[in-house]
C-alpha positions in Angstrom: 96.9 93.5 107.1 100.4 93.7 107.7 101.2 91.9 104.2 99.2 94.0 102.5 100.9 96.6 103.7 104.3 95.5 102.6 103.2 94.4 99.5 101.7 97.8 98.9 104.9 99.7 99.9 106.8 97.1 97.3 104.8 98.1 94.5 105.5 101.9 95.3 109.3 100.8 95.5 109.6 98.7 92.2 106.8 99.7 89.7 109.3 101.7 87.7 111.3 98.7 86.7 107.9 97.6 85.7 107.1 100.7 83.6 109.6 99.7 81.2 108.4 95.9 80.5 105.1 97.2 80.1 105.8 100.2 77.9 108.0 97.6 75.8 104.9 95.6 75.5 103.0 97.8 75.1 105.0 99.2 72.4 104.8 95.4 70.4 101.3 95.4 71.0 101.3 98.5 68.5 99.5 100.8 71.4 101.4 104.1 71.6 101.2 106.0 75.0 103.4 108.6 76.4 105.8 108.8 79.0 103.3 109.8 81.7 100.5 107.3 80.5 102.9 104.6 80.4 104.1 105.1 84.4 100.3 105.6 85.1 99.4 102.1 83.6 102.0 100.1 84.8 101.7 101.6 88.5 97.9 100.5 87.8 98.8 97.2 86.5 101.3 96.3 89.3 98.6 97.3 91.6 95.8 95.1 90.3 98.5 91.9 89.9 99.5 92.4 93.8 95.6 92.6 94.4 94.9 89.5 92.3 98.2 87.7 94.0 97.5 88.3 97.7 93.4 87.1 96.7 94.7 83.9 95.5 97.1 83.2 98.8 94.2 83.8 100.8 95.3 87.3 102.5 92.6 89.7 103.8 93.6 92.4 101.6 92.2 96.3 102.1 92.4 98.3 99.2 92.5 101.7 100.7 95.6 99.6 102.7 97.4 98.9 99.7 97.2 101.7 97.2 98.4 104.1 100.7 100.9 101.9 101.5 102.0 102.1 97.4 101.9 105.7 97.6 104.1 105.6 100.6 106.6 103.9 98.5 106.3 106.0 95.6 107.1 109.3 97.5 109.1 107.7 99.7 112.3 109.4 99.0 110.7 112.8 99.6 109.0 111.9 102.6 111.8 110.6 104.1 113.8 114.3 103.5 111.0 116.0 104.9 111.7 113.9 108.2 115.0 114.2 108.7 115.1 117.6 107.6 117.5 117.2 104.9 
């Protein structure tokens, strides 16, 4: 549980770095999305590959688990301002 967890929290972290591989790809594949589309997708893509990684190592994974702990991540910068008050 605890992996998935992390691994949730690491998608939230890095999927923006993702967002632009995929948009470029996406982009050679001759599909045109917008900005927003694009940072949907790839959030949804890194998502599903974490999924599909932690199935093949064998970890109990919880999907409610790891798309919370992803959206921890994501709005972790905000969350952490609202806690310390800054």
């Amino acid at each position: 549980m605890i992996v998935t967890l992390i691994a949730g929290f690491c998608v939230g972290v890095f999927f923006g770095q993702a967002s632009v591989r995929i948009g470029d790809l996406l982009a050679k594949a001759g599909i045109t999305l917008g900005a927003e589309e694009i940072t949907l997708a790839s959030f949804a893509l890194c998502l599903a590959g974490v999924a599909m990684i932690l199935l093949l190592i064998g970890v109990d994974s919880y999907p409610v688990l790891l798309c919370l702990s992803a959206a921890i991540g994501v709005a972790r910068k905000p969350l952490l301002a609202r806690i310390t008050g800054k």
